[in-house]
N, C-alpha and C positions, 0 to 999 in steps of 0.2 A: 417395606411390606407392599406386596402387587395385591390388590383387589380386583378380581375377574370379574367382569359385566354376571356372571349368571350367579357369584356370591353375593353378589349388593342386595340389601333390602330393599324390600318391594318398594319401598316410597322413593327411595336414591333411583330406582329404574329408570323412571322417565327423564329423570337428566340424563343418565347413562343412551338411550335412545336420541334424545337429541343430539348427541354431542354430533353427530357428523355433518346437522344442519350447522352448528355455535363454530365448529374447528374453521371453516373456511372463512367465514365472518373474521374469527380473532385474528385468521395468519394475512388476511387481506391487507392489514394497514403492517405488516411487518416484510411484505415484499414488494421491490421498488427495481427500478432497471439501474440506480449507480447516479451518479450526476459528474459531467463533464467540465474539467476546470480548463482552461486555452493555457495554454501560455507561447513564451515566444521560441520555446524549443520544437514544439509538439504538444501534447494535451496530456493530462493525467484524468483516468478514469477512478472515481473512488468509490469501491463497489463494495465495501462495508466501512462504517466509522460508528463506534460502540467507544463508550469509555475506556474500555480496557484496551483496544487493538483497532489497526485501519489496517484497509485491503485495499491496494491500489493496479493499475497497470499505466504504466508512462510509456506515453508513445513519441518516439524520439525521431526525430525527422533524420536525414541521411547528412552529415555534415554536420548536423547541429550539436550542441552542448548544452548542460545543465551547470549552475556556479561551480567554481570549486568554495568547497564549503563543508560546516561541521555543524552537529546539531549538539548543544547541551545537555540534554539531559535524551533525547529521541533514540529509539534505539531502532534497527533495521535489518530486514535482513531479505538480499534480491535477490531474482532468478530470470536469468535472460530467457524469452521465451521464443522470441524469431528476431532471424536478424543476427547484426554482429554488432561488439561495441567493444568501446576502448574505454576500463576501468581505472582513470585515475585514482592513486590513494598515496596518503603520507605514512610511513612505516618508520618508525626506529628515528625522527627527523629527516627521511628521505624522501622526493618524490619517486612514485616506482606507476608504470604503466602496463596494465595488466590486459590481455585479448580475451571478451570472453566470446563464446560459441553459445549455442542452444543449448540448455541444461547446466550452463554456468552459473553459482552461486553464490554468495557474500555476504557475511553479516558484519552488517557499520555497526560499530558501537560509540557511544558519544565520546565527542571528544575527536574522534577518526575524520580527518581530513580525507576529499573523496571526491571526485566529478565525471557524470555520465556523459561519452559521446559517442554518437551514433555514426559508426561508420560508414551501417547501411540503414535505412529505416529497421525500427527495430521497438522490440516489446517488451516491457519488464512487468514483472511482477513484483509488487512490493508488497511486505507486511512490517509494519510496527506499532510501536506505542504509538498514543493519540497525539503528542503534542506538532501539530499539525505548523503553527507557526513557528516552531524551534529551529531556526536556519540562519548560520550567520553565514553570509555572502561573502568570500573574501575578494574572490576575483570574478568575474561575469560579465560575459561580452555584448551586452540589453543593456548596461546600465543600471543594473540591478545590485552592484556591490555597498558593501557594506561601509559607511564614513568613520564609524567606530565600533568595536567590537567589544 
């Protein structure tokens, strides 16, 4: 049920009047620029993280790579947004090497073996569940793999 500002009782009114001073107030602490995490491929920009869902873009340097790696329970799903990149993934027990273009797509689901490299600098868009640490590292060229899985 919608209650219209001019149905509300006369005493509800002056909240209803306020509200356009109180709305900027409330949305003040709910908007933020994103916070930038380095790493040694490029940076991930994570410009929403809510319980439910995180919003990222990974900016992948020109040559660089991301592990190859799978997430447990994470689930994902990209969109290459500039740039070009080479979409490693494990299918069926095979590795297969996928080209994507702008407006290329992919949804990881756990378990899906998987590793971004940037052909050319380039931009992704990610959304998934929150489990933010969920990454086992198999291989990674940092130093960053995984000693037991």
């Amino acid at each position: 049920m919608v209650i219209l500002p001019h149905r509300l009782p006369a005493i509800s009114f002056h909240l209803w009047e306020n509200f356009d001073i109180i709305k900027p107030l409330k949305m003040a602490h709910q908007t933020y620029q994103g916070r930038v995490v380095e790493k040694p491929w490029g940076y991930e920009l994570i410009w929403a993280h809510t319980p439910r869902y995180v919003g990222k873009i990974l900016h992948i340097n020109k040559g660089e790579s991301l592990s190859y790696q799978y997430h447990r329970v994470k689930e994902e799903t990209v969109r290459l947004l500039s740039g070009s990149l080479e979409m490693e993934v494990e299918l069926a027990g095979e590795r297969t090497k996928l080209k994507f273009k702008p407006g290329d797509c992919l949804h990881i689901v756990p378990g899906m073996k998987h590793r971004m490299t940037g052909l050319d600098e380039c931009d992704v868009l990610e959304v998934s569940t929150p489990e933010l640490d969920d990454v086992v590292r198999l291989e990674d060229r940092y130093g960053r793999a995984d000693t037991k899985n």
